[in-house]
VOGU-3710 file (C-alpha; in Angstrom, 3 decimals, decimal comma):
1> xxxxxxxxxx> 0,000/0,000/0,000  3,062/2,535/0,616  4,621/1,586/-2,330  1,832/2,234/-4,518  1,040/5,675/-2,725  4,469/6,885/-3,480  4,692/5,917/-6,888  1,233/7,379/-7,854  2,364/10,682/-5,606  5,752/10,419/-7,793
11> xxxxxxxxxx> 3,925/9,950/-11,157  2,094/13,464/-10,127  5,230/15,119/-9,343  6,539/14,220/-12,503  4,104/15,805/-14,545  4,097/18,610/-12,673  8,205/19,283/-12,947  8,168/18,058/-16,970  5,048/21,068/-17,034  7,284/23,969/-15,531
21> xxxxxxxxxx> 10,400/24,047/-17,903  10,135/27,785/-17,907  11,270/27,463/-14,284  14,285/24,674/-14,899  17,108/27,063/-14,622  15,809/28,149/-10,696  14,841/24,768/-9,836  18,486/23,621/-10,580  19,515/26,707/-8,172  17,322/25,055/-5,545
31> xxxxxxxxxx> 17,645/21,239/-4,615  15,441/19,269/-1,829  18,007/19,200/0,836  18,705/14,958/1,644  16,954/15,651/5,372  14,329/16,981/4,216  13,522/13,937/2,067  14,583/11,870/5,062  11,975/13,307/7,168  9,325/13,126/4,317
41> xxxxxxxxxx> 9,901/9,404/3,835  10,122/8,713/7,525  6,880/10,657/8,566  5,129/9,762/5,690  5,461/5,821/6,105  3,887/6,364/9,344  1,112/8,761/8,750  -0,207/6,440/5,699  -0,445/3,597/7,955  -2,537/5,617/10,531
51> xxxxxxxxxx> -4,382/6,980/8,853  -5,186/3,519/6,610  -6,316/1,854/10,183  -8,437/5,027/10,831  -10,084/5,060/7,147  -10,859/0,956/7,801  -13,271/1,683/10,938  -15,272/4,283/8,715  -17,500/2,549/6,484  -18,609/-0,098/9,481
61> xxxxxxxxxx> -19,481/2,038/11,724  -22,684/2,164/11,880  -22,860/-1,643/11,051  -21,061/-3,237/13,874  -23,057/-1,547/16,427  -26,323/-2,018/15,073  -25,611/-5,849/14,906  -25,376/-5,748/18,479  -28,075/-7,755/20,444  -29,255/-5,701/23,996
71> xxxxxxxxxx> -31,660/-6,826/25,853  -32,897/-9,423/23,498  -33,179/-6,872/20,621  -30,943/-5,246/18,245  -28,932/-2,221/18,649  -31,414/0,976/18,313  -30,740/4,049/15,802  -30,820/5,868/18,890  -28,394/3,966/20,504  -25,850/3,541/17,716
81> xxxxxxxxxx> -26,276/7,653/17,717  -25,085/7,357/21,789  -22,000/5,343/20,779  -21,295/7,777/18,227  -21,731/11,105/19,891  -19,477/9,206/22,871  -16,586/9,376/20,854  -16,641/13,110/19,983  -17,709/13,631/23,385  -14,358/11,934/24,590
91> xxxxxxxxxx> -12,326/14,089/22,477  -13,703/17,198/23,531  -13,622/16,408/26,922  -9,844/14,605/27,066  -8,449/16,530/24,167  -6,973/19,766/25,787  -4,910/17,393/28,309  -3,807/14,642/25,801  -2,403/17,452/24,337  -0,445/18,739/26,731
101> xxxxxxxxxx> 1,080/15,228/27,544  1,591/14,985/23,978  3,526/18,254/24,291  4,879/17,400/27,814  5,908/13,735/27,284  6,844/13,532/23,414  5,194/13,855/20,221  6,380/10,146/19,466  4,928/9,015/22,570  1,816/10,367/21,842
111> xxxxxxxxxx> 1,929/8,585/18,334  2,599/4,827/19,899  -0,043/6,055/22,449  -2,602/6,390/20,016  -1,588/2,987/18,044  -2,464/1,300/21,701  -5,383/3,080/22,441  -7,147/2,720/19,084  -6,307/-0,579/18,973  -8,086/-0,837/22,543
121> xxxxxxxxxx> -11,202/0,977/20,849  -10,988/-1,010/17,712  -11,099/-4,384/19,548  -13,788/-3,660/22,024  -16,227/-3,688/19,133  -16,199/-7,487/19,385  -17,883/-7,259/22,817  -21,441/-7,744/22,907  -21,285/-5,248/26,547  -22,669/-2,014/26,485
131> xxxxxxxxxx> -20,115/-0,606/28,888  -17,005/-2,310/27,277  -18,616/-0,868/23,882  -19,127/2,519/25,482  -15,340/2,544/26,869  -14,187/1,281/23,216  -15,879/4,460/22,093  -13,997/6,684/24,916  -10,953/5,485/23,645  -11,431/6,222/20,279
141> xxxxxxxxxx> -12,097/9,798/21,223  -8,702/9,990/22,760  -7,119/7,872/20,223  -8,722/10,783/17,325  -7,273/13,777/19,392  -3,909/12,146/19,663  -4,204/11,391/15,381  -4,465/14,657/14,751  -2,204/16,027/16,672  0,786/13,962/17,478
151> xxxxxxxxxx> 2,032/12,805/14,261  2,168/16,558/13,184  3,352/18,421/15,800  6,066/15,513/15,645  6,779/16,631/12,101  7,115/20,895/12,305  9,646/20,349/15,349  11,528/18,033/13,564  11,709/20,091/10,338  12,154/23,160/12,998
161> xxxxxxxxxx> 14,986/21,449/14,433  17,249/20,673/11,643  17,209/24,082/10,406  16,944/23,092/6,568  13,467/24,613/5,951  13,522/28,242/6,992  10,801/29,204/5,231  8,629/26,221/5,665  8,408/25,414/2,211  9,264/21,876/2,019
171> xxxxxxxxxx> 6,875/21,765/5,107  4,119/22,754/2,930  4,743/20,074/-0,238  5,040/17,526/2,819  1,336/18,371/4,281  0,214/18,689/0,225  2,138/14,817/-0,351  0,759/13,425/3,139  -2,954/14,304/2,568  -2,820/13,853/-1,345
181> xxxxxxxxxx> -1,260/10,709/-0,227  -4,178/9,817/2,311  -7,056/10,471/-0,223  -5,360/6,913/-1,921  -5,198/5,567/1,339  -8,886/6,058/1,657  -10,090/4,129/-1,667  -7,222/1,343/-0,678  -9,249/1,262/2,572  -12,686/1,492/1,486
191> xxxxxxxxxx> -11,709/-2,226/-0,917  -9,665/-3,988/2,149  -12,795/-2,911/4,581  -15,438/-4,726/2,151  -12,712/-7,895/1,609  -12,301/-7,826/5,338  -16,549/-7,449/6,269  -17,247/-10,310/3,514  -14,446/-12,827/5,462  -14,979/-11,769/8,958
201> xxxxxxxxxx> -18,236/-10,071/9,499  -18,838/-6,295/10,669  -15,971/-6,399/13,165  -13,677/-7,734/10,413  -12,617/-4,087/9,086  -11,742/-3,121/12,884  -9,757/-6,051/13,194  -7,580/-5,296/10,479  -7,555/-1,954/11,626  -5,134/-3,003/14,514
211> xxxxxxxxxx> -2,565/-4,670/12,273  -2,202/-1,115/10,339  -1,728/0,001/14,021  0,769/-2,711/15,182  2,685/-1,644/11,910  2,723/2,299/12,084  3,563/1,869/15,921  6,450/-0,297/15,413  7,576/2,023/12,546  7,529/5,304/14,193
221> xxxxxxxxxx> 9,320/3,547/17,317  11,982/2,179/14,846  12,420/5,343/12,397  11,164/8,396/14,680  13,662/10,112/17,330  12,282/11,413/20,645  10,610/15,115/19,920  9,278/17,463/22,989  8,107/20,566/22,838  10,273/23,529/23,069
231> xxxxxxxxxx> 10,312/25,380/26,260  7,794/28,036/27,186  8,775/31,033/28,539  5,360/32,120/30,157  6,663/30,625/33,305  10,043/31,990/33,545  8,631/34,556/36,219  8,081/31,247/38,772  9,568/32,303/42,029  8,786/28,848/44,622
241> xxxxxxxxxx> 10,017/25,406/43,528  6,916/23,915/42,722  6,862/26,453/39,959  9,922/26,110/39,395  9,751/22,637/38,538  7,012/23,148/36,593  8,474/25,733/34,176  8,576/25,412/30,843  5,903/22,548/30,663  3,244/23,637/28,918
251> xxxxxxxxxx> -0,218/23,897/30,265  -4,207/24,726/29,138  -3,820/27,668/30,879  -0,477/29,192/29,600  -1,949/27,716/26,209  -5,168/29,732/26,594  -2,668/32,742/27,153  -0,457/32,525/24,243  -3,895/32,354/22,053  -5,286/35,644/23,368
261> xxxxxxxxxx> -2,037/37,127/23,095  -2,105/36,314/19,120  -5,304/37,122/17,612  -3,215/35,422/14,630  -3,561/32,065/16,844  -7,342/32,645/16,905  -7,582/33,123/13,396  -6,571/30,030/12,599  -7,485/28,137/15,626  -11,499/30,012/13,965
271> xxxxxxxxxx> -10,682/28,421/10,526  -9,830/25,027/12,148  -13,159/24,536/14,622  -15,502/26,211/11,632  -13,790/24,142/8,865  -13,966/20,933/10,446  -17,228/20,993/12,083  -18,762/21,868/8,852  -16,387/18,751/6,888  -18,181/16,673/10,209
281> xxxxxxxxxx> -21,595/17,836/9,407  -21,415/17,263/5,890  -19,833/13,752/6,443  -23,083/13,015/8,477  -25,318/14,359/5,853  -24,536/13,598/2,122  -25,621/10,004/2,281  -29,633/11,081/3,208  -28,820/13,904/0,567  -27,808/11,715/-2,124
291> xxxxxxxxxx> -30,252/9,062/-1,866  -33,210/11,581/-1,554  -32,010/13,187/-4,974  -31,462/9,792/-6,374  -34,845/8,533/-5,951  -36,001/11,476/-7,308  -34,237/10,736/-10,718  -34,955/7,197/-10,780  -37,530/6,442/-8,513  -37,738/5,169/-4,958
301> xxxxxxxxxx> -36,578/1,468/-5,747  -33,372/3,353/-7,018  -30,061/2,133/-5,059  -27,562/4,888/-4,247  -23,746/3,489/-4,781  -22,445/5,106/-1,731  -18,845/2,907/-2,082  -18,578/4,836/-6,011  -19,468/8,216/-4,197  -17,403/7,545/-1,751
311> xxxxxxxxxx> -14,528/6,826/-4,349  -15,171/9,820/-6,048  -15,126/12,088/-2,841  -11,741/10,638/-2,292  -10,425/11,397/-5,799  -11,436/14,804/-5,792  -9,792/15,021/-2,577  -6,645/13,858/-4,374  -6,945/16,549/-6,641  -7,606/19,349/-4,097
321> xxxxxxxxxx> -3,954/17,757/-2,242  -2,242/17,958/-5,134  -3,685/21,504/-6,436  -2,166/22,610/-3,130  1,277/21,320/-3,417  1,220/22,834/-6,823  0,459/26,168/-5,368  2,764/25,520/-2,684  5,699/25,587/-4,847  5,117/28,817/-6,864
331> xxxxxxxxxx> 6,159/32,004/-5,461  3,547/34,200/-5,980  0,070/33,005/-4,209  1,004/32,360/-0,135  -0,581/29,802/1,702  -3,088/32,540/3,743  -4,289/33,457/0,430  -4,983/30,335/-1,261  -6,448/29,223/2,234  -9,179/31,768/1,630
341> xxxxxxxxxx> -9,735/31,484/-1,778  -10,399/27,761/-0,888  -12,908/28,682/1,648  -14,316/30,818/0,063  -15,324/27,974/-2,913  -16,093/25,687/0,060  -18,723/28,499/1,292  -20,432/28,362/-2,442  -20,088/25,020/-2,721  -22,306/24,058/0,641
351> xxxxxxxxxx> -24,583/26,760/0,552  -25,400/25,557/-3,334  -26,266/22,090/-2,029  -28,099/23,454/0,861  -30,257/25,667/-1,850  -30,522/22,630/-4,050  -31,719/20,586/-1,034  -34,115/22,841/0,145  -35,530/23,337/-3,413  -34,935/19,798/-5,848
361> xxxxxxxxxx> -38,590/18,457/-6,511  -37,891/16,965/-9,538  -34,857/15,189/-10,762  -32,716/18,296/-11,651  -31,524/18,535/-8,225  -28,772/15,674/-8,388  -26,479/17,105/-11,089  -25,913/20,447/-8,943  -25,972/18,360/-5,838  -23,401/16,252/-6,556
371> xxxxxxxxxx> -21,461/18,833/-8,395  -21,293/21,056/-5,105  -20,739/17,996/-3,077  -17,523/17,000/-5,654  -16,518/20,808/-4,584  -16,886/20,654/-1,323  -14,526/17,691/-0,981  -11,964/19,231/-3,540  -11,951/21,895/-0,662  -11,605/19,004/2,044
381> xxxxxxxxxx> -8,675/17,971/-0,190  -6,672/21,222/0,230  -7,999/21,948/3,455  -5,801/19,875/5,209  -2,475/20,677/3,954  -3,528/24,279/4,402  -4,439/24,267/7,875  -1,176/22,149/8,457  1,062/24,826/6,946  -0,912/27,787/8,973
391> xxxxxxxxxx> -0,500/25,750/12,123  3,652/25,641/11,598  3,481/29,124/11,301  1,642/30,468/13,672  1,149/28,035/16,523  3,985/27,859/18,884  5,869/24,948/19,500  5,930/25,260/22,957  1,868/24,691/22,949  1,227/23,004/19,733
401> xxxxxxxxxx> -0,418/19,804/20,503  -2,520/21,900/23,742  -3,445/24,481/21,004  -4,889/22,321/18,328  -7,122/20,114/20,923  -8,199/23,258/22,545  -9,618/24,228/19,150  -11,006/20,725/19,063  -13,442/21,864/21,925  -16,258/24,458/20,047
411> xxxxxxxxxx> -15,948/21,939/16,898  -17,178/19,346/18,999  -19,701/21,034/20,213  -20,729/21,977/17,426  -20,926/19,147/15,578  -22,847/17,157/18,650  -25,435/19,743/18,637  -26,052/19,534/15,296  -26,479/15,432/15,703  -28,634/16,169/18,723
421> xxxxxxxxxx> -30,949/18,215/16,989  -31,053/16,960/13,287  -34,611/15,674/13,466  -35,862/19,006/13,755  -33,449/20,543/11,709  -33,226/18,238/8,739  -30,655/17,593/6,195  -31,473/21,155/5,048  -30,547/22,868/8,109  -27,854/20,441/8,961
431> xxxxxxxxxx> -26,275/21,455/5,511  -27,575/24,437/6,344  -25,592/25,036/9,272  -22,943/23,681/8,078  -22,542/26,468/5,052  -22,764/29,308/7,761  -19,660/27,787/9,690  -18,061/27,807/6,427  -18,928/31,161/5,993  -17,372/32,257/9,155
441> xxxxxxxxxx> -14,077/30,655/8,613  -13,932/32,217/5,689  -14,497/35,332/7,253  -11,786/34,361/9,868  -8,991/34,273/6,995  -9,710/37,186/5,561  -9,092/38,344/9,052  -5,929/37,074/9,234  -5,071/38,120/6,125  -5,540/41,754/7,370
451> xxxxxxxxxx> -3,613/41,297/10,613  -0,543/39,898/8,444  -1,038/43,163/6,055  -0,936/45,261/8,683  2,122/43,987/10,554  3,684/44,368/6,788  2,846/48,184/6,799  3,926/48,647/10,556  7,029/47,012/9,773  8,389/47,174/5,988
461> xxx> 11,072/44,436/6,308  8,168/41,739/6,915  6,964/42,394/3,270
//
C-alpha cells in the first residue's frame, strides 16, 4: 500500500516538474536538501499507515453496532447515535490534556499512544457489553485527538529542528504529499474494509484496523527520534520550587494565554473549529442527501452506490492535495491566500447544495448536488495541507499539541449539537448550518489576512 502511494504521488510530481520548464534554470539553483527527504519518507510511512487503520473503521461504523443484540433486541438508531456522539464527546472532553502530555511527554509518545489506544477501541467492538462498547468508544475519542495532533506536531519540530526549511516550504509540499497521499489511502481502505466485512463479518474491518496500528507503531518507534516541545517562557517569572519545577511545561492555561495574546492564533485556531465541524456535518449528511435526490431521478426502488461516491469524494480530494502542493511551490500566491480562496469555494459550494436541497422536486436537483458535493470535498482535499502549513506558522511549538485540541473543543460542540438536533433541523438545516460555519471561517482568513497586512505596513522588512 506505501509503495503504490508513493509511486502514484511520484507519477504526479513528474508531470508537474516536466510542465514547468520555464522554471528549470531556478529549480536547478534550488535542490530538496537529503533531510528533508529523510523526514518526508520517515513521517510519511507512518502517517499512511494511521491513517489507513483510521479510514478501515469508517465505512462499518454504523454496522457493527447495530448488529449488536441488547436486551434481546438489536442495537437501536438511537443507541448507535449514543456510541457515536461518545466518541466526539471523549475528544472534547480529554483533548486539551492529551495534548499537553503529547507536548509534555513527546510527540512520538503520543503517536505509539494512540496505536495502543485505538487498537483498545478497535477491539472492544467485538464485545457484545454495552459498557465495554461505550469505553471502546472513549478510547477512540482519545485515540482521534492524539491522530491529529501527534504525528504533526512531531513533524514541524523536527523540520524546525534541523534548520533546513527556513521558510517552511518543504513543510508545505510535505502536508500537500501526506494528505494527497491519504485520499489513496482512503479508496485502498474502502476495498480492504469490504474484503475484510465479507471474510470476517462487521468487526472484520476493525480487526484489520489493529494490524495497520501494530505496523505504524512499530515504525515510528523504529524510524522516529524522541521530539518534545520547546520550552515556554510564560513561566520563567516562577519564584517557589513547585513552579519552578514546573516551568517550561506547557499547560491549558499558559496555552489559553499565548492564544489571546495572538489574535493570529485565533484566526486560525477560527478556521480550524468552523472548517472541520462543517467537513463533520457534511460527512453526516450527504448520504440522506444523495439518496433523496437519487430517488427522485430514478424512482424510490433506485439504489444509491455510496462505495462509487465515496470513491469519487476521495479522488477529488486527491486533486484538491495535489492543487495545493502545486500552489505551494510557486512564489507568488502564499498559503493565507490560497487558504481563503479555498474557503471561500467551500462556502459556495455548501450553501449551493443546501439551496438545491431545500428546493430539488424533480430530478434536476442531483447534477448540482453532486457537483457542489464533488466541490466541497476538492476543498476538504486542500484543506488539510492548508491548515497544516498555517499551524507551523503560527502556533507555537511550545503549545502546539494543547493548542490544536483546545480548538477541538467548540468543533465538537458543534458538531454534537447539530447530531442532537437533526430531526428538527433536517438535512437542510444540517447542511444548512454547516454552510454558515463555512462562511465564518472564511471570514476568519480574511481576518488574518488583514492582521498579516498590517504587521507588513507597521514594519516594511516583513513584506
Amino acid at each position: 500500500m506505501l509503495s503504490t502511494t508513493f509511486k502514484v504521488l511520484q507519477s504526479i510530481d513528474s508531470r508537474r516538474s516536466s510542465s514547468n520548464d520555464s522554471s528549470k534554470d531556478d529549480a536547478a539553483a534550488k535542490t530538496k536538501p537529503d533531510s528533508v527527504k529523510d523526514l518526508q519518507r520517515k513521517f510519511l510511512s507512518v502517517f499512511w499507515l494511521l491513517r489507513c487503520a483510521d479510514w478501515l473503521q469508517g465505512p462499518y461504523f454504523y454496522e457493527v453496532y447495530a448488529s449488536k443484540i441488547f436486551g434481546g433486541a438489536p442495537a437501536s438508531m438511537s443507541m448507535v447515535s449514543r456510541l457515536f456522539l461518545t466518541g466526539f464527546a471523549s475528544t472534547a472532553l480529554f483533548g486539551p490534556a492529551v495534548g499537553r502530555a503529547v507536548d509534555t511527554y513527546g510527540r512520538k509518545k503520543g503517536t505509539l499512544a494512540f496505536s495502543i489506544i485505538y487498537a483498545i477501541g478497535a477491539l472492544s467492538t467485538k464485545s457484545p457489553l454495552l459498557l465495554v462498547l461505550l469505553f471502546g468508544r472513549v478510547m477512540s475519542g482519545i485515540g482521534t485527538s492524539l491522530l491529529f495532533s501527534a504525528p504533526e506536531s512531531w513533524l514541524v519540530g523536527e523540520s524546525q529542528k534541523s534548520g533546513d526549511d527556513p521558510t517552511g516550504e518543504y513543510l508545505g509540499e510535505t502536508f500537500g504529499m501526506a494528505y494527497a497521499g491519504d485520499s489513496i489511502v482512503a479508496i485502498i481502505a474502502g476495498q480492504l474494509a469490504s474484503l475484510a466485512a465479507t471474510k470476517r463479518g462487521p468487526t472484520g474491518p476493525f480487526e484489520l484496523s489493529t494490524g495497520f496500528l501494530l505496523a505504524g507503531g512499530l515504525l515510528a518507534s523504529f524510524l522516529w527520534k524522541e521530539n518534545l516541545a520547546a520550552k515556554s517562557s510564560s513561566s520563567s517569572d516562577s519564584t517557589n520550587d513547585d513552579e519552578k519545577e514546573e516551568s517550561g511545561k506547557p499547560s491549558i492555561k499558559d496555552a489559553i494565554k499565548v492564544i489571546r495574546a495572538d489574535p493570529k492564533i485565533m484566526m486560525v485556531g477560527g478556521v480550524q473549529s468552523l472548517f472541520e465541524a462543517a467537513m463533520y456535518i457534511f460527512v453526516l449528511q450527504w448520504p440522506p442527501a444523495i439518496a433523496k435526490a437519487v430517488a427522485k431521478s430514478f424512482g424510490d426502488g433506485a439504489g444509491t452506490p455510496y462505495g462509487t461516491v465515496f470513491s469519487t469524494f476521495m479522488a477529488c480530494c486527491l486533486f484538491g492535495s495535489t492543487l495545493f502542493g502545486q500552489f505551494a511551490k510557486m512564489k507568488g500566491p502564499t498559503t493565507e491566500g490560497v487558504t481563503a480562496g479555498m474557503l471561500a469555494v467551500a462556502t459556495v459550494a455548501m450553501s449551493t447544495a443546501t439551496y438545491t436541497v431545500s428546493t430539488a422536486s424533480t430530478a434536476s436537483g442531483l447534477l448540482p448536488l453532486v457537483a457542489s458535493f464533488f466541490a466541497f470535498e476538492a476543498c476538504v482535499g486542500m484543506y488539510f495541507p492548508s491548515i497544516g502549513t498555517l499551524r507551523s506558522k503560527y502556533v507555537p511549538d511550545s503549545h502546539r499539541s494543547v493548542i490544536m485540541n483546545l480548538f477541538g473543543i467548540p468543533l465538537n460542540i458543534l458538531v454534537v449539537s447539530v447530531f442532537m438536533f437533526v430531526k428538527y433541523l433536517g438535512v437542510n438545516g444540517a447542511l444548512g448550518v454547516s454552510s454558515c460555519a463555512l462562511g465564518l471561517a472564511t471570514l476568519c482568513m480574511v481576518k488574518l489576512n488583514m492582521l498579516i497586512a498590517n504587521e507588513k505596513v507597521k514594519d516594511p522588512v516583513l513584506a
